[in-house]
N, C-alpha and C positions, 0 to 999 in steps of 0.2 A: 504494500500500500504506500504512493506516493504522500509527500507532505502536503500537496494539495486537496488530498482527496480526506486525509486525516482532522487538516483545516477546515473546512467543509461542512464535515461528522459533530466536527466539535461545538461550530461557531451555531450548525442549527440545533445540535440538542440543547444545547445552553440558552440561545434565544427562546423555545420550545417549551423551556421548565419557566421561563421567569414569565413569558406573556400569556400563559395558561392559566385561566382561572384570575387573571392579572385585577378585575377590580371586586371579585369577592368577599372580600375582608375588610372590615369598617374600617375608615380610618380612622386611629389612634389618636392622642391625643396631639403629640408631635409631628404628625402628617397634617392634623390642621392649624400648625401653625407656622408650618410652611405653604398650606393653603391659605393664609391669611397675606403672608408676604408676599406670593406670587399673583394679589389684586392689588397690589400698590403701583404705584408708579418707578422707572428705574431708581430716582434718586431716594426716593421715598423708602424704596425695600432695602438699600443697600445703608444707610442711615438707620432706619429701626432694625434690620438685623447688628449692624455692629452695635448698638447703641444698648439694643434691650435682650440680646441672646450672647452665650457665650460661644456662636460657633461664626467663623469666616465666612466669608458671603458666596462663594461661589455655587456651592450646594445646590441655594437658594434662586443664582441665577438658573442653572439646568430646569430645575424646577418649574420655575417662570415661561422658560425655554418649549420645557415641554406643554404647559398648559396653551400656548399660545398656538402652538401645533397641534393640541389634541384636544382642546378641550378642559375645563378643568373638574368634572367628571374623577370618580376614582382611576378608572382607568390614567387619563390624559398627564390626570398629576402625577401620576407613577410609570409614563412609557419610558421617556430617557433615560432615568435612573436603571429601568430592570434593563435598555438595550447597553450602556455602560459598564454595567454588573458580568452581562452577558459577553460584553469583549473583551473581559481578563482570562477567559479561557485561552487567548492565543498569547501572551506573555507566561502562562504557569506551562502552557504546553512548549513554548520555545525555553523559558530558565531551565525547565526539568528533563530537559532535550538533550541541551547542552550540559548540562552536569551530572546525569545517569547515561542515557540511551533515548530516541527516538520512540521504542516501544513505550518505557517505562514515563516517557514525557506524555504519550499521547495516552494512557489508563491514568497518569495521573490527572492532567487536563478534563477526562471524562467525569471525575470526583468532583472537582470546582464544578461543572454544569450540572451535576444531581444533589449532589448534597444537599440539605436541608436547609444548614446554615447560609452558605451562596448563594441559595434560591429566597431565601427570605428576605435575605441586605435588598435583592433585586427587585424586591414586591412591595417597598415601599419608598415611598417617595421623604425621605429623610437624610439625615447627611452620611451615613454610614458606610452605603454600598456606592457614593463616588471612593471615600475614601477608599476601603477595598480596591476598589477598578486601582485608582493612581497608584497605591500603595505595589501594586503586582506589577504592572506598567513600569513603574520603577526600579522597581530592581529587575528586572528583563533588562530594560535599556544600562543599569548601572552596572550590572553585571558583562555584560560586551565594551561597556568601558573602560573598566577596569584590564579588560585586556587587548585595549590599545585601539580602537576600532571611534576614531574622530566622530562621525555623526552620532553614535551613542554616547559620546560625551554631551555634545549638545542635546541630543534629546533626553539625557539625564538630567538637564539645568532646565530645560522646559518642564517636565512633568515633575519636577522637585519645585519649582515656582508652583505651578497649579495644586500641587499637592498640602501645600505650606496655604493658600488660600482656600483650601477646601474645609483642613483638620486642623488644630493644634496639633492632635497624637500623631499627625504624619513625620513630627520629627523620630518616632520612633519607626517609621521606616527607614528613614534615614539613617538610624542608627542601625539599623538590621541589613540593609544595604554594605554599610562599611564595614560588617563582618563577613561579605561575600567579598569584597577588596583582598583581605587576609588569607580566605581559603583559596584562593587562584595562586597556583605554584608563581613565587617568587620572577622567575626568570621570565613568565609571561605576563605582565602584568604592569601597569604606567608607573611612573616612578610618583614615591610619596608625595612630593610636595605637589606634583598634579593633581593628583586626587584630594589633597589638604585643601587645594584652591578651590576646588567644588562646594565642600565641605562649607568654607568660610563665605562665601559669596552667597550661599543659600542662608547661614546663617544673619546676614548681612540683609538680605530681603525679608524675612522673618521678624528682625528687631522689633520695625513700626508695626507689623501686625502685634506684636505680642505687649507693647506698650500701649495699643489702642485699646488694646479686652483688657489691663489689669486689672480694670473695677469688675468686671463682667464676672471674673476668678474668681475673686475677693465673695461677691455676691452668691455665687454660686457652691463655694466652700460653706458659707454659713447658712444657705438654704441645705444642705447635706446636714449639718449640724444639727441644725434646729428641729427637722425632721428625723434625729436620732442615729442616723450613719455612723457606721465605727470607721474613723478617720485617723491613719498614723500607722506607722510600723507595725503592729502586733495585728492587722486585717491584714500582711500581705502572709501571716503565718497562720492564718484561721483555715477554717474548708473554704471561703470561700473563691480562692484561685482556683482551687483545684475543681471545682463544682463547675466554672464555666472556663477552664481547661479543656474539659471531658465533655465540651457540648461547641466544639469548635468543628466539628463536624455535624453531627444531629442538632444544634440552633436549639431552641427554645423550645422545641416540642418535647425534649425532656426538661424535667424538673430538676432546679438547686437538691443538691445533694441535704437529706433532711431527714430525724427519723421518722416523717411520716412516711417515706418509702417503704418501711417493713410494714405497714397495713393496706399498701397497693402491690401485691406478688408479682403482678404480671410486669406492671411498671417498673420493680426492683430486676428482676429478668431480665428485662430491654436496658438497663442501665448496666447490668455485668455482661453485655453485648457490646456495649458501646464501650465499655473500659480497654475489652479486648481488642477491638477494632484502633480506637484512637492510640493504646499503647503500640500496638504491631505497628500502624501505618508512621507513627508518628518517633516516639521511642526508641523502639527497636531498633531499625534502621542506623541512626546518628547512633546509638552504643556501640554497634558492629561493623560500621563503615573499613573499617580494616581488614577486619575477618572476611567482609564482602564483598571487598577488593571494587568500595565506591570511594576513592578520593576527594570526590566531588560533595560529598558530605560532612568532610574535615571541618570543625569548629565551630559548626552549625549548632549542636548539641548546648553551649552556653549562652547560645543566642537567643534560643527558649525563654532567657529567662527576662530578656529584655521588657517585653510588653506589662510584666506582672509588677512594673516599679509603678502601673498608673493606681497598684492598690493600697500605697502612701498616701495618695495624698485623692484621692477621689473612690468609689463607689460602682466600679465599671461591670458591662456585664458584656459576653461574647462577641458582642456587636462594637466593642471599639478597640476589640482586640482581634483585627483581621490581617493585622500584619504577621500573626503568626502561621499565615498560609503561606509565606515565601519559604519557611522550612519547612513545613507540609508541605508543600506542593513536591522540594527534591526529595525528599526521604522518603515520601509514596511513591515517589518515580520507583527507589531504589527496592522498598519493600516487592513493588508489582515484578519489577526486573528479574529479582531474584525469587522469586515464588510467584508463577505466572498466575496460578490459580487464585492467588490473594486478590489481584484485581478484578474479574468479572464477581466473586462473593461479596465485597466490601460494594463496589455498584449495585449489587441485586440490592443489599440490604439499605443500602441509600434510596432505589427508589422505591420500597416498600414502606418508608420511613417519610418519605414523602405523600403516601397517603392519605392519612390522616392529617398529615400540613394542610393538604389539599380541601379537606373537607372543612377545617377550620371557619368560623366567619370573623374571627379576631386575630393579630396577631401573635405568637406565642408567647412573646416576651411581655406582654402586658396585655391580658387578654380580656380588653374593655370593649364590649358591642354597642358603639356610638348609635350607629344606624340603627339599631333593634331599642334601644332605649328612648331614644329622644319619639322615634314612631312609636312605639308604645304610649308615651305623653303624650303625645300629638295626638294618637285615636280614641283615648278616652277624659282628657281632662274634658271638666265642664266650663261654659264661659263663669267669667270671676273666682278661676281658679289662677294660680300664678305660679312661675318655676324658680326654685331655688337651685343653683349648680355648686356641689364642691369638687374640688379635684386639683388640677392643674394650671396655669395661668392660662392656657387657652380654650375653657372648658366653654365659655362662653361663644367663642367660633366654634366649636363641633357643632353646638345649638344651630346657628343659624348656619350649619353646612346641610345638616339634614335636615332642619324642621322646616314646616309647609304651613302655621299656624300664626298666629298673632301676641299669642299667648306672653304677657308680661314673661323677663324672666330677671334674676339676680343671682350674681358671680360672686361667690364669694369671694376670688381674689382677685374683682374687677373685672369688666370686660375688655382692657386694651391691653395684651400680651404680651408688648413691648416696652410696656412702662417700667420704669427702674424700680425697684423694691421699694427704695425708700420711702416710694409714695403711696403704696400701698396701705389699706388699713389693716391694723394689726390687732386681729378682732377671731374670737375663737368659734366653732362652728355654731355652738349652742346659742352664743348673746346673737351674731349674725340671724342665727333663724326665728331668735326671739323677736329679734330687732323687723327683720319681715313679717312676722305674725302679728305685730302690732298695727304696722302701717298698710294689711290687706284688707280685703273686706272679705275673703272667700279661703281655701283650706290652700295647702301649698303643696306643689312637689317638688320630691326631692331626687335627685340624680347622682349620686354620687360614685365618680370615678376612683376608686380605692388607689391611696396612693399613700395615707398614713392610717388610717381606720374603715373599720367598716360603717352606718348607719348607727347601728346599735351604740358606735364609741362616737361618735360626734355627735349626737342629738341627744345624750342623757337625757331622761325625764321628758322627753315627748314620746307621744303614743304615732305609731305608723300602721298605715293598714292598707292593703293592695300592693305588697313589698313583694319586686321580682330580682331574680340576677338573671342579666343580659351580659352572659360570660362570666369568668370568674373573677372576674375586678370589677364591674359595676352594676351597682343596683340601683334601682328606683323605687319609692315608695312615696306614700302621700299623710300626711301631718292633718290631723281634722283638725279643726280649733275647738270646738265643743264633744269632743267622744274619746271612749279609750277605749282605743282596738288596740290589736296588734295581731295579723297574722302572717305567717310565712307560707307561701306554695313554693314547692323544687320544682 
């Protein structure tokens, strides 16, 4: 099989996984607050994102990009990003080409297009799965420069620019980059201070990005805080690396490692699957590179541990840790290489595993049913009835992404998603809802996208009744002002 024909195979099963079923899945709370940005005007989106999110604007442009092309529709908001996602399958199948074998590149490349986790970066329209794309794109191209090959120098300063405007954490591509620098035998490869020059000149572009978000940091570390996050060296030694280590393949359809696992068998099962999968494919490989007589896996092994320094000082979950696909991607090469049969079984099992993704209407990682919630509200409140929202600062754009209604509603932490914290009211769920129950005339609902309690823990001492989950993160129920109900339907 030619590389054309392998290219081909690859580029349409990966587009194939990400545009299937492509607007099934409510958007999240974060999809509409990139749905909020991409109705602004240029100046206006690039201003309120630097201004009121902590993430670089490019994202946001794609975004914009695509709704304009397609609509903005769950589909529309989410084409570019899954057809972006969908074109790092030809950089993990050229890096892992060049650094095992052609075979072992092209079963590994097939991994990136099924995988669960790969497929999910690509189904949503958030900042995540650009980063992914650049972060793979980039070490392809830094990898061919590192051994002397001029246009991959510059297309390494190109997509390390774009990359630097997309993520903060793409510095940690960067850093994982310049540990393929190292494993390229000595005598082929650009002399140091070439490569230093890269290095400094991307840092050098970086600066004013990183000096424009330091409040954004600031803000964003004490929203972690405040919300109870374990923040500091003793999280990067807890389970919880290890928990979304082991989900760097399967994505979010498995669950944080928890002992509620031992009262789900079948779930506990699927997780000692996945242990052994993620360690063979990922592990194994970089221990044995010697014994396996892959070179090309030399030093990759401590590079592993690059991406877990973001569990200092942040609260990360698999999703912003996609750079550790640049050593996945060789050391699957290397695993398929050498035990041919490892790779069509680890594919079967990916896409079987993409099943149930598939059936999903939430996404896994926070699996809040906007669309089923807000229409649920919408088809039975009564007139002089009003909405109350908790959840996240853009809980008040889900509302008006999906609702068809009139119906009053009130944010608890504001309706403009862009505004600085500072100006926020700093008001707790209970006075909040009291504070509504005073000034309505009629009974209230509630929406609540679970993000630090459930209903029951935000609304002490009010009574709820007509209480649903729409997914396992958000519920809805309704607050009479004169009754005390309370019941639950599953």
């Amino acid at each position: 099989m030619n590389r054309r024909i392998r290219l081909t195979i690859l580029t349409s099963a990966a587009v194939f996984t990400r545009l299937f079923l492509l607007g099934r899945k409510s958007l999240w709370i974060d999809e509409c607050l990139a749905w909020g940005a991409s109705r602004m005007e240029w100046m206006d989106m690039l201003n309120a994102v630097s201004s009121g999110t902590p993430h670089p604007p490019l994202s946001f442009v794609l975004i914009k990009l695509s709704t304009l092309a397609a609509g903005s529709g769950e589909i529309g908001l989410r084409l570019f990003i899954a057809l972006v996602t969908a074109s790092a399958v030809i950089p993990v199948y050229r890096l892992a080409s060049r650094r095992i074998s052609e075979e072992g590149g092209f079963m590994a490349a097939l991994l990136w297009a099924v995988a669960p986790y790969s497929v999910s970066l690509g189904q949503e329209c958030w900042v995540y799965g650009l980063n992914a794309a650049l972060s793979l794109w980039f070490a392809d191209s830094a990898d061919l420069a590192w051994r002397g090959s001029q246009k991959a120098y510059i297309s390494a300063v190109f997509l390390g620019i774009l990359g630097l405007m997309s993520q903060h954490i793409f510095l940690l591509s960067i850093m994982m980059a310049s540990v393929l620098y190292f494993s390229v035998p000595s005598r082929e490869r650009i002399p140091f201070l070439k490569f230093l020059v890269l290095l400094l000149f991307l840092a050098l572009v970086y600066l004013p990005v990183f000096l424009r978000f330091r409040e954004q940091f600031a803000a964003r570390h004490h929203r972690m805080v405040s919300a109870g996050a374990q923040i500091g060296l003793e999280r990067l030694f807890s389970l919880r690396p290890v928990s979304e280590f082991l989900r760097i393949i399967p994505g979010g359809i498995l669950p944080v490692l928890s002992a509620n696992l031992l009262e789900r068998p079948r779930m506990l099962s699927a997780y000692f699957v996945n242990i052994a999968v993620v360690f063979s494919t990922v592990i194994l490989p970089l221990l044995f590179w010697r014994k396996w007589k892959l070179p090309g896996l030399r030093f990759l092994l401590p590079a592993l541990v690059i991406p877990f320094v973001l569990f200092i000082g942040d609260d990360p979950t698999a999703r912003q840790m996609a750079v550790l696909w640049i050593p996945v991607s060789i050391s699957s090469a290397g695993l398929f290489l050498r035990f041919r049969w490892t790779g069509p079984a680890v594919l079967i099992l990916c896409c079987a595993a993409l099943v149930p993704y598939y059936h999903m209407k939430e996404f896994p990682y926070h699996r809040s049913n906007w669309r089923e919630a807000v229409h649920y509200v919408d088809s039975i409140a009564s007139p002089g009835q009003e909405v109350i929202i908790f959840g996240g600062k853009s809980t008040a754009l889900a509302w008006e992404y999906y609702s068809s209604s009139d119906i009053p509603i009130h944010a608890h932490r504001g309706r403009d998603p862009f505004a600085p914290d500072s100006v926020r009211a700093d008001v707790s769920p209970s006075d909040y809802l009291e504070e509504v129950l005073e000034n309505s005339r009629g009974d209230v609902w509630i929406i609540n996208d679970i993000w630090r309690a459930p209903i029951s823990g935000l609304i002490d001492g009010f009574n709820v009744c007509e209480y649903r989950k729409k997914g396992e993160m958000m519920e809805t129920g309704l607050v009479k002002r004169h009754a005390i109900v309370f019941s639950l339907y599953d």
